[in-house]
C-alpha positions as CSV (number, residue, x, y, z in Angstrom):
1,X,-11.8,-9.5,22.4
2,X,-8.6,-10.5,20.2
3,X,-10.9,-12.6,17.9
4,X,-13.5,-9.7,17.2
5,X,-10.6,-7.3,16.6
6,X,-9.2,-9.6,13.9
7,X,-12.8,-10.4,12.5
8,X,-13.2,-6.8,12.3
9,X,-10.3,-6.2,10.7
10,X,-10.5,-8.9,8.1
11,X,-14.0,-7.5,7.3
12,X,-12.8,-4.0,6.6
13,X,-9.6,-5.1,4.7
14,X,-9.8,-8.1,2.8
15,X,-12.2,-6.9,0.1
16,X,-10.3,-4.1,-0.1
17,X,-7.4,-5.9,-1.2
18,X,-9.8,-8.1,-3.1
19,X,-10.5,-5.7,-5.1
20,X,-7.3,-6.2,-7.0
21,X,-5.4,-8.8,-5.7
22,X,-7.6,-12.1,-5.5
23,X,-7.7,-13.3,-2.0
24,X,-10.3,-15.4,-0.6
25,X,-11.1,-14.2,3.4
26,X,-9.6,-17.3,5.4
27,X,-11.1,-19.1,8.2
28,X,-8.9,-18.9,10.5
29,X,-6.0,-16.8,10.2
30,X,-4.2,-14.1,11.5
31,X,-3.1,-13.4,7.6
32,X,-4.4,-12.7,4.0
33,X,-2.6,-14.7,0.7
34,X,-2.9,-12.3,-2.2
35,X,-2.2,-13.3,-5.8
36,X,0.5,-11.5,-7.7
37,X,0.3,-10.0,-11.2
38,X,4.4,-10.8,-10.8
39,X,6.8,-13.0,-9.4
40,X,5.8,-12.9,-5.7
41,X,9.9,-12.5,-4.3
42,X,9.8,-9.0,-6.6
43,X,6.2,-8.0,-5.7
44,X,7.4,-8.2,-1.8
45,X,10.5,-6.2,-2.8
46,X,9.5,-3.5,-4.5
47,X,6.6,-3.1,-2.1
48,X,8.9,-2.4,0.2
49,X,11.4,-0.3,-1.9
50,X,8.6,2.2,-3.3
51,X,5.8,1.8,-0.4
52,X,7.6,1.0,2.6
53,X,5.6,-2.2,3.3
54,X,6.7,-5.6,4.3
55,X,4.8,-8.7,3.0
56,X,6.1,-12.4,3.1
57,X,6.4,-13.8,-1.1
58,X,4.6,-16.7,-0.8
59,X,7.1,-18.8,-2.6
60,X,9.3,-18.3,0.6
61,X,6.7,-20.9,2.9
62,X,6.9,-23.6,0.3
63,X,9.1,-26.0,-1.0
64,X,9.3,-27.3,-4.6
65,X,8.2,-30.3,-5.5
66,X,8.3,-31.5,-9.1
67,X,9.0,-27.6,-10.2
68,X,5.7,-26.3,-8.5
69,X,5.9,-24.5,-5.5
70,X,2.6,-23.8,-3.7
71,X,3.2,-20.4,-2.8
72,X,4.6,-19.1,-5.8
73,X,2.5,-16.1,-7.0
74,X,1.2,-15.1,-4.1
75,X,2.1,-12.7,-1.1
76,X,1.5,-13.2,2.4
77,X,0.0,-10.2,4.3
78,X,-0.3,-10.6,8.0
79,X,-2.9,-8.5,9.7
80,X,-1.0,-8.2,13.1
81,X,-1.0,-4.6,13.9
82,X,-3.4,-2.1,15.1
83,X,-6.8,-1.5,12.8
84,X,-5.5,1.8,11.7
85,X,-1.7,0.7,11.1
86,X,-2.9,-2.5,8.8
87,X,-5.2,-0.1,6.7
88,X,-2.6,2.2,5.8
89,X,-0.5,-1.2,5.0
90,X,-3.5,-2.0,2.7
91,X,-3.8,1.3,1.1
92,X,-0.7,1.3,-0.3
93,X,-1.0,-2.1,-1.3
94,X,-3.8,-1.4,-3.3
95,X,-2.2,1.5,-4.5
96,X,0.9,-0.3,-6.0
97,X,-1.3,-3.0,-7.4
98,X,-2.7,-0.5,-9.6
99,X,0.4,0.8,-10.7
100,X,1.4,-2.3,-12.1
């Protein structure tokens, strides 16, 4: 039941935040990684400070390694809570993303 929740909710969502943030829908994941237009640490915080929505800046899960981080650039959006709750999330995700 947990599996076809999340399936569902990937299906509704990621294209939605596809639509202007590339993400690609993952295989197995309880989370989308969306590129940023900006640095990924001020994407997440300004997010939060004008939409009141938490993401993880991508550049926070890796480590650098001759200057490149692997997450730099993108955000890390986890799909955890209810159907309704994560599509509000995504709204004014989308809605930020548009604004910049």
């Amino acid at each position: 039941a947990n599996r076809r929740l999340y399936a569902e909710k990937f299906a509704l969502l990621q294209p939605r935040l596809a639509a202007v943030l590339p993400c690609a829908m993952p295989e197995a994941a309880f989370y989308l990684w969306a590129r940023t237009p900006i640095d990924d640490a001020e994407f997440a915080r300004r997010l939060y400070a004008e939409c009141n929505v938490t993401v993880l800046p991508g550049s926070y899960f890796g480590r650098s390694v001759d200057g490149v981080n692997p997450g730099s650039g993108y955000i890390r959006v986890a799909l955890v809570a209810g159907r309704d709750e994560c599509a509000e999330a995504i709204e004014r995700i989308v809605g930020f993303a548009r604004r910049l």
